[in-house]
C-alpha positions as CSV (number, residue, x, y, z in Angstrom):
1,X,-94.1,-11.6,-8.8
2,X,-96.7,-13.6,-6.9
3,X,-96.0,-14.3,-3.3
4,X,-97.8,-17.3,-1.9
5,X,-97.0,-16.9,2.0
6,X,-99.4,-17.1,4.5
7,X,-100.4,-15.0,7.6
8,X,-100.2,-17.8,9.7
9,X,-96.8,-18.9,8.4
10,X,-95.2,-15.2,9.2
11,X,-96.9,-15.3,12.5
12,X,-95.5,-18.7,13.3
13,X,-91.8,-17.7,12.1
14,X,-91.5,-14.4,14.0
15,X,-93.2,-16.4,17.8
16,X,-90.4,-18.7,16.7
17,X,-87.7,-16.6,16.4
18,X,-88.9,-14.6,19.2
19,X,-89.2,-17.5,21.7
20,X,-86.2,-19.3,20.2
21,X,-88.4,-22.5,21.1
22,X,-90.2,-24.4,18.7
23,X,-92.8,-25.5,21.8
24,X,-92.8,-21.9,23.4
25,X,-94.1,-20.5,20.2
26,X,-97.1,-23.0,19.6
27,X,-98.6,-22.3,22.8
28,X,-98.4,-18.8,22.6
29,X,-99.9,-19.1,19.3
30,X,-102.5,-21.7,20.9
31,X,-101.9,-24.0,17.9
32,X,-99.8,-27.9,18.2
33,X,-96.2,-28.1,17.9
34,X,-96.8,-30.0,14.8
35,X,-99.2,-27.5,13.2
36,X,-96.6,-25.1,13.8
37,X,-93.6,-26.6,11.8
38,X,-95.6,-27.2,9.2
39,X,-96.4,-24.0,8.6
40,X,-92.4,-23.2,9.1
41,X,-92.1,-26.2,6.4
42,X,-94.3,-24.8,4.0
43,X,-92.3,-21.1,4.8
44,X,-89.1,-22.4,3.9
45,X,-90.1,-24.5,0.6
46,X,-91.4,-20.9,-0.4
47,X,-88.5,-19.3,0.3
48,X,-85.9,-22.2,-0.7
49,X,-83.9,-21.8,2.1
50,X,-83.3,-22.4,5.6
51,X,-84.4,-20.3,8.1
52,X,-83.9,-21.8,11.8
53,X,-80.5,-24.2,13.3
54,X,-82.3,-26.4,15.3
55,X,-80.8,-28.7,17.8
56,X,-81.3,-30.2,20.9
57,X,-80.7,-27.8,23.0
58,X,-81.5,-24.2,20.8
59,X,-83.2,-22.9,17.9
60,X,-81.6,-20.3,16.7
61,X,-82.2,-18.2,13.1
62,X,-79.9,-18.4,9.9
63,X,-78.6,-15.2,8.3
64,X,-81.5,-15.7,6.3
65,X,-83.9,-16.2,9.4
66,X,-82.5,-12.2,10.6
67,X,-83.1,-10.9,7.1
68,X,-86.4,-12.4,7.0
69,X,-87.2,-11.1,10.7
70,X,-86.2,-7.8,9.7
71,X,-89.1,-7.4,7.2
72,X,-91.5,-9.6,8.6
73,X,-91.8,-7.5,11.9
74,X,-92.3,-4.4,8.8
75,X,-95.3,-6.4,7.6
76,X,-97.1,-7.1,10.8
77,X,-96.8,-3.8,12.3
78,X,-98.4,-2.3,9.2
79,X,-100.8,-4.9,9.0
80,X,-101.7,-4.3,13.1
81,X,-101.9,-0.5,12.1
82,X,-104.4,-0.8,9.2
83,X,-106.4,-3.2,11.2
84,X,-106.7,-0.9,14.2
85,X,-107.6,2.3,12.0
86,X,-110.3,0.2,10.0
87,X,-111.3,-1.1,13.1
88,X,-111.8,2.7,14.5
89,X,-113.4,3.4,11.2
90,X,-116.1,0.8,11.9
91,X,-117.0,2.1,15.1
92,X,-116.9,5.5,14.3
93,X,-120.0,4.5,11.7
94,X,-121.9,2.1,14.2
95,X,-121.9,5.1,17.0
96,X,-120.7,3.1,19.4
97,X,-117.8,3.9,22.2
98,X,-116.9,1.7,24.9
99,X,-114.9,3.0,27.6
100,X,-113.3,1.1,30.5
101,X,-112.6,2.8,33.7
102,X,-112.3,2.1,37.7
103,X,-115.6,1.8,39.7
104,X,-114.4,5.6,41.1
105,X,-114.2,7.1,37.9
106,X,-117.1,5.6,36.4
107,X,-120.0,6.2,39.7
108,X,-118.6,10.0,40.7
109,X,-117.4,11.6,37.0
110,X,-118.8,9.8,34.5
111,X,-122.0,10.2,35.1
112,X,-122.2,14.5,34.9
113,X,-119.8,13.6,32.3
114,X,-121.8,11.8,29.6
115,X,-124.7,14.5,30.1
116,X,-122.0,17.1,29.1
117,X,-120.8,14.4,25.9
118,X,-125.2,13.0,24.8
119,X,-125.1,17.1,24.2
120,X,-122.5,17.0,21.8
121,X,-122.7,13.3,20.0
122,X,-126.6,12.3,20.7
123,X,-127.3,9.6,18.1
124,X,-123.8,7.8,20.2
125,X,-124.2,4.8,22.2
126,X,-121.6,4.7,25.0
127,X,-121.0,1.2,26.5
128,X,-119.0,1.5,30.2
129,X,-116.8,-1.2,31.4
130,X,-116.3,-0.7,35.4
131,X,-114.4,-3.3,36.8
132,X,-111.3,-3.7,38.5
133,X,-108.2,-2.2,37.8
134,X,-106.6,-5.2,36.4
135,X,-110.2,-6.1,34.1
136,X,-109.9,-2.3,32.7
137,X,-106.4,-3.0,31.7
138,X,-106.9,-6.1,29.8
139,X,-110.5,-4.7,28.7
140,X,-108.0,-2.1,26.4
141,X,-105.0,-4.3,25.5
142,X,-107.9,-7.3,24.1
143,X,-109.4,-4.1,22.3
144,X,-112.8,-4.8,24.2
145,X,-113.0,-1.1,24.8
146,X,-111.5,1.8,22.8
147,X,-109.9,3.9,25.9
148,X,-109.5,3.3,29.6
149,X,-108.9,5.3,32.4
150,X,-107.0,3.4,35.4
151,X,-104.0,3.4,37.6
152,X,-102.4,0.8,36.0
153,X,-101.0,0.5,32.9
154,X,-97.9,2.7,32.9
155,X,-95.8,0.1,32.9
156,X,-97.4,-1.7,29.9
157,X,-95.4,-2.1,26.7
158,X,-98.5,-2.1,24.4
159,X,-100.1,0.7,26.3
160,X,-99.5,4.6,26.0
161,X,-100.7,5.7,29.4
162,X,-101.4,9.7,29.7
163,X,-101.3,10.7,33.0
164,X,-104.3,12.9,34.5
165,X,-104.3,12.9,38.6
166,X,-102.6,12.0,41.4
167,X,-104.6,11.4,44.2
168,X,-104.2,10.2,48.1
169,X,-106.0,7.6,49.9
170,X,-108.3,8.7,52.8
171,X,-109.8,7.1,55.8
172,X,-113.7,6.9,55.3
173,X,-116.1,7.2,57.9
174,X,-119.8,8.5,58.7
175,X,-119.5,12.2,59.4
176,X,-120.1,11.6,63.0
177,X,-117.5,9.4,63.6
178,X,-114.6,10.3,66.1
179,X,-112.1,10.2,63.5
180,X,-113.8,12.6,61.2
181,X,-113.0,15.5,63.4
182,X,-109.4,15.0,62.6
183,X,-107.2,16.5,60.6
184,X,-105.3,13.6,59.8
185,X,-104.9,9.8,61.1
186,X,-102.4,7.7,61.3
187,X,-102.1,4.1,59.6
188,X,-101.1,3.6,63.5
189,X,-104.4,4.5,65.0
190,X,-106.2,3.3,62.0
191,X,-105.6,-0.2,62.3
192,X,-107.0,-0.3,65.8
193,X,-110.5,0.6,64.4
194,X,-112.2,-2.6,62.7
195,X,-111.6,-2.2,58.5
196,X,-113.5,-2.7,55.7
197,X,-111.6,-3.7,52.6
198,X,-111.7,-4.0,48.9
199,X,-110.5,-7.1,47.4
200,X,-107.6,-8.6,47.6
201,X,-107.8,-9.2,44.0
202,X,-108.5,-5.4,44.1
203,X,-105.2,-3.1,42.5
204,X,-106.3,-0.4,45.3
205,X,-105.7,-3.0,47.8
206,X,-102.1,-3.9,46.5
207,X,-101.6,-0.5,47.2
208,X,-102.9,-0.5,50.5
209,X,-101.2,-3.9,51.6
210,X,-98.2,-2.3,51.0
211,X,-98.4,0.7,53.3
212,X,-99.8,-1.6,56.1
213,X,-96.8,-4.0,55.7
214,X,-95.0,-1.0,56.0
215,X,-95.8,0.0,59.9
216,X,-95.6,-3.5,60.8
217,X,-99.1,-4.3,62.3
218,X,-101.7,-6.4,61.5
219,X,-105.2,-4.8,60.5
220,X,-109.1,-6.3,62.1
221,X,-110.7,-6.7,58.9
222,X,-113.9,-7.0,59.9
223,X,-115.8,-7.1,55.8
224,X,-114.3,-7.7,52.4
225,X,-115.9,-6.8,49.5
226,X,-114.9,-6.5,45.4
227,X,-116.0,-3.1,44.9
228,X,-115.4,0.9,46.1
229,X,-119.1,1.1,46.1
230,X,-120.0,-1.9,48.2
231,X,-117.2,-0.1,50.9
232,X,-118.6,3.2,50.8
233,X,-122.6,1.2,51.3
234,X,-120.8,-0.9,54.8
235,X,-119.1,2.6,55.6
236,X,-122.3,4.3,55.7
237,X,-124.0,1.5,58.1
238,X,-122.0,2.2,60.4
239,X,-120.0,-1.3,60.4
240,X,-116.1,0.3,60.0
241,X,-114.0,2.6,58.1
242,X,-112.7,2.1,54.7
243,X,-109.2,2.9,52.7
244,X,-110.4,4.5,49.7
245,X,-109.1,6.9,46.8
246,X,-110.4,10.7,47.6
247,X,-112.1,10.6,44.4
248,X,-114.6,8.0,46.5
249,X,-115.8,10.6,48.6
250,X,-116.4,13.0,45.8
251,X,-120.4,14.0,44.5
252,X,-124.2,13.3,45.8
253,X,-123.7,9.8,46.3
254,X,-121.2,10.3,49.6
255,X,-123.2,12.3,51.7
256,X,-122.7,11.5,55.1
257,X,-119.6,10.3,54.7
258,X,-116.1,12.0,55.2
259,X,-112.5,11.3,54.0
260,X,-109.9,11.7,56.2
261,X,-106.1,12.3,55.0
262,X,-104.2,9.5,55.9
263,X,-100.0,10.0,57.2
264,X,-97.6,7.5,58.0
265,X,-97.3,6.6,55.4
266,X,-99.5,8.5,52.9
267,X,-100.6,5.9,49.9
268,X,-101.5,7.5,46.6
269,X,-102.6,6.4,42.9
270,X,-102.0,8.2,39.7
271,X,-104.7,7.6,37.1
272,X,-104.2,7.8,33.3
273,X,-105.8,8.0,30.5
274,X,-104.9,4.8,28.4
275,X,-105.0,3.5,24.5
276,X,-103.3,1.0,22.9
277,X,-100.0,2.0,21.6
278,X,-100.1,4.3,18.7
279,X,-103.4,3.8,18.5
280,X,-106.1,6.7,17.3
281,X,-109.0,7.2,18.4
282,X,-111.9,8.0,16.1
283,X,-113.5,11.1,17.2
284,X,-116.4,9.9,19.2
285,X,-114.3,8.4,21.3
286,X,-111.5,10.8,21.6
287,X,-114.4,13.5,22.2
288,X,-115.8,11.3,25.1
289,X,-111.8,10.9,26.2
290,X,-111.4,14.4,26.3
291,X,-114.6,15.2,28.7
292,X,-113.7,12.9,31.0
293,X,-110.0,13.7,31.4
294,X,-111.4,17.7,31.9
295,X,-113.7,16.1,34.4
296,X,-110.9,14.4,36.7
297,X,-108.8,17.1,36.6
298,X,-111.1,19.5,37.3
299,X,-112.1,17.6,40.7
Protein backbone atom coordinates (compact mmCIF):
# COMPACT_ATOMS: atom_id res chain seq x y z
CA UNK A 1 0.00 0.00 0.00
CA UNK A 2 1.58 3.27 -0.93
CA UNK A 3 1.18 6.09 1.42
CA UNK A 4 1.49 9.50 -0.14
CA UNK A 5 1.56 11.82 3.12
CA UNK A 6 3.93 14.43 3.66
CA UNK A 7 6.22 15.41 6.58
CA UNK A 8 5.00 18.77 6.48
CA UNK A 9 1.34 17.67 6.38
CA UNK A 10 1.80 15.54 9.81
CA UNK A 11 3.65 18.29 11.27
CA UNK A 12 0.95 20.72 10.45
CA UNK A 13 -1.92 18.37 11.75
CA UNK A 14 -0.41 17.50 15.19
CA UNK A 15 0.66 21.92 15.91
CA UNK A 16 -3.03 22.00 14.89
CA UNK A 17 -4.36 19.77 17.14
CA UNK A 18 -2.07 20.74 19.67
CA UNK A 19 -2.80 24.46 19.64
CA UNK A 20 -6.48 23.89 18.82
CA UNK A 21 -5.91 27.17 16.52
CA UNK A 22 -5.53 27.14 13.03
CA UNK A 23 -3.33 30.74 13.38
CA UNK A 24 -1.45 29.43 16.62
CA UNK A 25 -0.14 26.56 14.67
CA UNK A 26 1.25 28.50 11.51
CA UNK A 27 3.31 30.67 13.55
CA UNK A 28 4.80 28.17 15.56
CA UNK A 29 5.46 26.40 12.48
CA UNK A 30 6.75 29.87 10.87
CA UNK A 31 4.71 29.07 7.70
CA UNK A 32 1.13 31.41 6.55
CA UNK A 33 -2.11 30.43 7.72
CA UNK A 34 -2.99 29.63 4.25
CA UNK A 35 0.12 27.37 3.62
CA UNK A 36 -0.95 25.64 6.54
CA UNK A 37 -4.57 24.47 5.57
CA UNK A 38 -3.51 23.50 2.59
CA UNK A 39 -1.33 21.12 3.74
CA UNK A 40 -4.39 19.97 6.22
CA UNK A 41 -6.47 20.00 2.73
CA UNK A 42 -4.22 17.88 0.99
CA UNK A 43 -4.10 15.47 4.53
CA UNK A 44 -7.65 14.98 4.59
CA UNK A 45 -8.23 14.25 0.64
CA UNK A 46 -5.56 11.44 1.45
CA UNK A 47 -7.29 10.21 4.12
CA UNK A 48 -10.98 10.80 2.80
CA UNK A 49 -12.13 12.02 5.84
CA UNK A 50 -12.49 14.84 8.11
CA UNK A 51 -10.19 15.50 10.65
CA UNK A 52 -10.79 18.97 12.49
CA UNK A 53 -14.68 20.83 13.55
CA UNK A 54 -13.90 24.09 12.87
CA UNK A 55 -15.91 27.05 13.83
CA UNK A 56 -15.73 30.41 14.83
CA UNK A 57 -14.84 30.15 18.02
CA UNK A 58 -12.79 26.46 18.28
CA UNK A 59 -11.13 23.89 16.32
CA UNK A 60 -11.50 20.94 17.68
CA UNK A 61 -10.40 17.13 16.24
CA UNK A 62 -12.98 14.43 14.90
CA UNK A 63 -12.88 10.89 16.20
CA UNK A 64 -10.83 10.46 13.38
CA UNK A 65 -8.54 13.57 14.15
CA UNK A 66 -7.73 11.49 17.88
CA UNK A 67 -7.11 8.32 16.06
CA UNK A 68 -4.92 9.94 13.67
CA UNK A 69 -3.10 11.90 16.66
CA UNK A 70 -2.63 8.82 18.33
CA UNK A 71 -0.15 7.45 15.64
CA UNK A 72 1.12 10.49 14.29
CA UNK A 73 2.78 11.56 17.64
CA UNK A 74 4.22 7.39 17.12
CA UNK A 75 5.80 8.54 13.89
CA UNK A 76 7.46 11.73 14.88
CA UNK A 77 8.90 10.51 18.04
CA UNK A 78 10.57 7.78 16.09
CA UNK A 79 11.46 9.86 13.39
CA UNK A 80 13.12 12.60 16.17
CA UNK A 81 14.93 9.48 17.67
CA UNK A 82 16.54 8.21 14.39
CA UNK A 83 17.45 11.64 13.51
CA UNK A 84 19.15 12.38 16.84
CA UNK A 85 21.22 8.87 16.82
CA UNK A 86 22.23 9.51 13.06
CA UNK A 87 22.92 12.81 14.00
CA UNK A 88 25.35 11.44 16.99
CA UNK A 89 26.63 9.01 14.45
CA UNK A 90 27.91 11.86 12.26
CA UNK A 91 29.71 13.52 14.81
CA UNK A 92 31.04 10.63 16.31
CA UNK A 93 32.94 10.19 12.62
CA UNK A 94 33.84 13.98 12.08
CA UNK A 95 35.68 14.01 15.78
CA UNK A 96 34.02 16.69 16.80
CA UNK A 97 32.25 17.52 20.43
CA UNK A 98 30.76 20.72 21.35
CA UNK A 99 30.02 21.30 24.81
CA UNK A 100 28.20 24.24 26.43
CA UNK A 101 28.78 25.26 29.88
CA UNK A 102 28.77 28.51 32.36
CA UNK A 103 31.82 30.86 32.13
CA UNK A 104 32.70 29.03 35.84
CA UNK A 105 32.78 25.80 34.63
CA UNK A 106 34.39 26.41 31.45
CA UNK A 107 37.70 29.06 32.82
CA UNK A 108 38.32 26.92 36.35
CA UNK A 109 37.50 22.97 35.32
CA UNK A 110 37.57 22.65 31.92
CA UNK A 111 40.68 23.54 31.21
CA UNK A 112 42.76 20.67 33.56
CA UNK A 113 39.94 18.76 32.22
CA UNK A 114 40.44 18.54 28.44
CA UNK A 115 44.31 17.82 29.23
CA UNK A 116 43.00 14.75 31.19
CA UNK A 117 40.22 13.98 27.88
CA UNK A 118 43.30 15.18 24.46
CA UNK A 119 45.09 12.03 26.51
CA UNK A 120 42.35 9.77 25.93
CA UNK A 121 40.62 10.94 22.37
CA UNK A 122 43.67 13.02 20.63
CA UNK A 123 42.64 13.05 16.93
CA UNK A 124 39.06 14.94 18.83
CA UNK A 125 38.26 18.48 18.18
CA UNK A 126 36.37 19.93 21.19
CA UNK A 127 34.39 23.17 20.38
CA UNK A 128 33.27 25.07 24.02
CA UNK A 129 30.26 27.25 24.10
CA UNK A 130 30.66 29.62 27.43
CA UNK A 131 28.00 31.90 27.64
CA UNK A 132 25.29 32.67 29.89
CA UNK A 133 23.13 30.38 31.57
CA UNK A 134 20.19 30.97 29.57
CA UNK A 135 22.62 30.77 25.88
CA UNK A 136 23.92 27.18 27.31
CA UNK A 137 20.41 26.19 27.70
CA UNK A 138 19.15 26.96 24.32
CA UNK A 139 22.72 26.04 22.90
CA UNK A 140 21.46 22.20 23.93
CA UNK A 141 17.64 22.24 23.25
CA UNK A 142 18.67 23.92 19.35
CA UNK A 143 21.19 20.86 19.36
CA UNK A 144 24.11 23.49 18.79
CA UNK A 145 26.04 21.57 21.27
CA UNK A 146 25.88 17.86 22.25
CA UNK A 147 25.85 18.34 26.29
CA UNK A 148 25.70 21.29 28.69
CA UNK A 149 26.50 21.80 32.04
CA UNK A 150 24.43 24.73 33.79
CA UNK A 151 22.12 25.58 36.50
CA UNK A 152 19.29 25.82 34.60
CA UNK A 153 17.46 23.43 32.91
CA UNK A 154 15.76 21.25 35.51
CA UNK A 155 12.71 22.44 34.85
CA UNK A 156 12.87 21.88 31.13
CA UNK A 157 10.53 19.34 29.48
CA UNK A 158 12.89 18.43 26.57
CA UNK A 159 15.86 18.41 28.83
CA UNK A 160 17.16 15.41 31.21
CA UNK A 161 19.18 17.43 33.73
CA UNK A 162 21.68 15.22 35.95
CA UNK A 163 22.49 16.89 38.82
CA UNK A 164 26.38 17.20 39.94
CA UNK A 165 26.88 20.07 42.72
CA UNK A 166 25.35 22.30 44.81
CA UNK A 167 27.26 25.15 45.59
CA UNK A 168 26.88 28.61 47.70
CA UNK A 169 27.47 32.05 46.58
CA UNK A 170 30.42 33.96 48.34
CA UNK A 171 31.39 37.51 48.77
CA UNK A 172 34.68 38.23 46.60
CA UNK A 173 37.22 40.44 47.57
CA UNK A 174 41.19 41.06 47.36
CA UNK A 175 42.81 39.00 50.10
CA UNK A 176 43.57 42.14 52.02
CA UNK A 177 40.34 43.40 52.18
CA UNK A 178 38.56 43.90 55.71
CA UNK A 179 35.92 41.51 54.87
CA UNK A 180 38.21 38.72 54.05
CA UNK A 181 39.19 38.13 57.55
CA UNK A 182 35.74 37.06 58.31
CA UNK A 183 34.18 34.08 58.70
CA UNK A 184 31.10 35.02 57.20
CA UNK A 185 29.14 38.35 56.15
CA UNK A 186 25.95 39.31 56.03
CA UNK A 187 23.85 40.38 52.91
CA UNK A 188 23.31 43.27 55.67
CA UNK A 189 26.80 44.50 55.84
CA UNK A 190 27.33 43.59 52.27
CA UNK A 191 25.24 45.93 50.68
CA UNK A 192 26.96 48.86 52.48
CA UNK A 193 30.20 48.07 50.58
CA UNK A 194 29.93 49.40 46.70
CA UNK A 195 29.11 46.02 44.39
CA UNK A 196 30.06 44.78 41.32
CA UNK A 197 27.55 42.78 39.42
CA UNK A 198 26.92 40.34 36.69
CA UNK A 199 24.26 41.06 34.34
CA UNK A 200 21.01 41.47 34.80
CA UNK A 201 20.45 39.32 31.92
CA UNK A 202 22.86 37.13 33.92
CA UNK A 203 20.85 33.66 35.60
CA UNK A 204 23.43 34.19 38.60
CA UNK A 205 21.97 37.49 39.06
CA UNK A 206 18.26 36.34 39.19
CA UNK A 207 19.55 34.47 41.85
CA UNK A 208 21.10 37.16 43.57
CA UNK A 209 18.19 39.73 43.02
CA UNK A 210 16.25 37.50 44.87
CA UNK A 211 18.13 37.18 48.10
CA UNK A 212 18.70 41.08 48.05
CA UNK A 213 14.85 41.70 47.66
CA UNK A 214 14.76 39.51 50.39
CA UNK A 215 16.41 41.80 53.31
CA UNK A 216 14.76 44.72 51.97
CA UNK A 217 17.66 47.08 51.02
CA UNK A 218 18.79 48.55 48.12
CA UNK A 219 22.51 47.68 46.91
CA UNK A 220 25.48 50.65 45.50
CA UNK A 221 26.22 49.06 42.39
CA UNK A 222 28.99 50.70 41.50
CA UNK A 223 30.06 48.30 37.75
CA UNK A 224 28.00 45.92 35.82
CA UNK A 225 29.44 43.62 33.63
CA UNK A 226 28.08 40.29 31.41
CA UNK A 227 30.59 37.97 32.64
CA UNK A 228 32.13 36.02 36.10
CA UNK A 229 35.41 36.72 34.57
CA UNK A 230 35.05 40.42 33.86
CA UNK A 231 33.89 40.49 37.96
CA UNK A 232 36.56 38.64 39.32
CA UNK A 233 39.24 41.27 36.77
CA UNK A 234 37.16 44.71 38.63
CA UNK A 235 37.41 42.51 42.00
CA UNK A 236 41.07 42.24 41.68
CA UNK A 237 41.57 46.18 40.96
CA UNK A 238 40.48 46.94 43.89
CA UNK A 239 37.05 48.73 42.66
CA UNK A 240 34.31 46.49 44.95
CA UNK A 241 33.35 43.13 45.93
CA UNK A 242 31.46 40.68 43.81
CA UNK A 243 28.51 37.93 44.46
CA UNK A 244 29.93 35.00 42.81
CA UNK A 245 29.51 31.08 42.77
CA UNK A 246 32.52 29.41 45.02
CA UNK A 247 33.46 27.66 42.03
CA UNK A 248 34.76 31.41 40.85
CA UNK A 249 37.27 31.46 43.37
CA UNK A 250 38.52 28.00 42.59
CA UNK A 251 42.34 27.45 40.61
CA UNK A 252 45.53 29.70 39.41
CA UNK A 253 43.54 32.21 37.92
CA UNK A 254 42.02 33.72 41.53
CA UNK A 255 44.96 34.36 43.36
CA UNK A 256 44.67 37.19 45.36
CA UNK A 257 41.35 37.01 45.73
CA UNK A 258 39.10 35.35 48.60
CA UNK A 259 35.52 34.11 48.86
CA UNK A 260 33.69 34.80 51.71
CA UNK A 261 30.46 32.62 52.82
CA UNK A 262 27.70 34.71 52.61
CA UNK A 263 24.42 34.31 55.56
CA UNK A 264 21.22 35.88 55.68
CA UNK A 265 20.24 34.65 53.51
CA UNK A 266 22.68 32.09 52.01
CA UNK A 267 21.97 31.93 47.91
CA UNK A 268 23.11 28.68 46.22
CA UNK A 269 23.01 27.01 42.55
CA UNK A 270 22.94 23.39 41.65
CA UNK A 271 24.64 22.58 38.37
CA UNK A 272 23.70 19.68 36.17
CA UNK A 273 24.79 17.96 33.64
CA UNK A 274 22.29 18.34 30.68
CA UNK A 275 21.21 16.40 27.25
CA UNK A 276 18.35 16.50 25.34
CA UNK A 277 15.73 14.09 26.45
CA UNK A 278 16.47 10.60 25.80
CA UNK A 279 19.11 11.56 23.88
CA UNK A 280 22.57 9.40 23.65
CA UNK A 281 25.53 10.59 23.51
CA UNK A 282 28.11 9.06 21.19
CA UNK A 283 31.10 8.19 23.04
CA UNK A 284 33.41 11.09 22.45
CA UNK A 285 31.14 13.05 23.95
CA UNK A 286 29.88 11.03 26.76
CA UNK A 287 33.78 10.39 27.52
CA UNK A 288 34.34 14.27 27.63
CA UNK A 289 30.85 14.32 29.82
CA UNK A 290 32.13 12.05 32.17
CA UNK A 291 35.56 13.94 32.90
CA UNK A 292 34.04 16.92 33.48
CA UNK A 293 31.24 15.76 35.85
CA UNK A 294 34.40 13.87 37.95
CA UNK A 295 36.08 17.26 37.77
CA UNK A 296 33.10 19.34 39.46
CA UNK A 297 32.52 16.96 41.96
CA UNK A 298 35.78 16.44 42.88
CA UNK A 299 36.18 20.33 43.64
Amino acid sequence: MRINIELGELQAFLAVAEKSSFKAAAESLFISQPALSRRIEKLEQELKCQLFQRTTRRVALTDEGRQLQAHAQIVMEELRLAYQGLEARALARTGKVTVACVPSVAHHILPATLGRYRSLHEGVRVKIIDESAQMVLDSVLHGHADFGVNFLGSQEADLDFLPIRTEDYVVVVPEDHGLARRRSVSWKSLLKQPLIAVSSSSGNRLLIDSAIARTGMRPSIGYEVNHVTGALSLVAAGLGAAVLPALAVQGPLQAGLKGVPLTDPTVSRTLGLIVHKGARLHPEAQSLADLLVQAIQAV
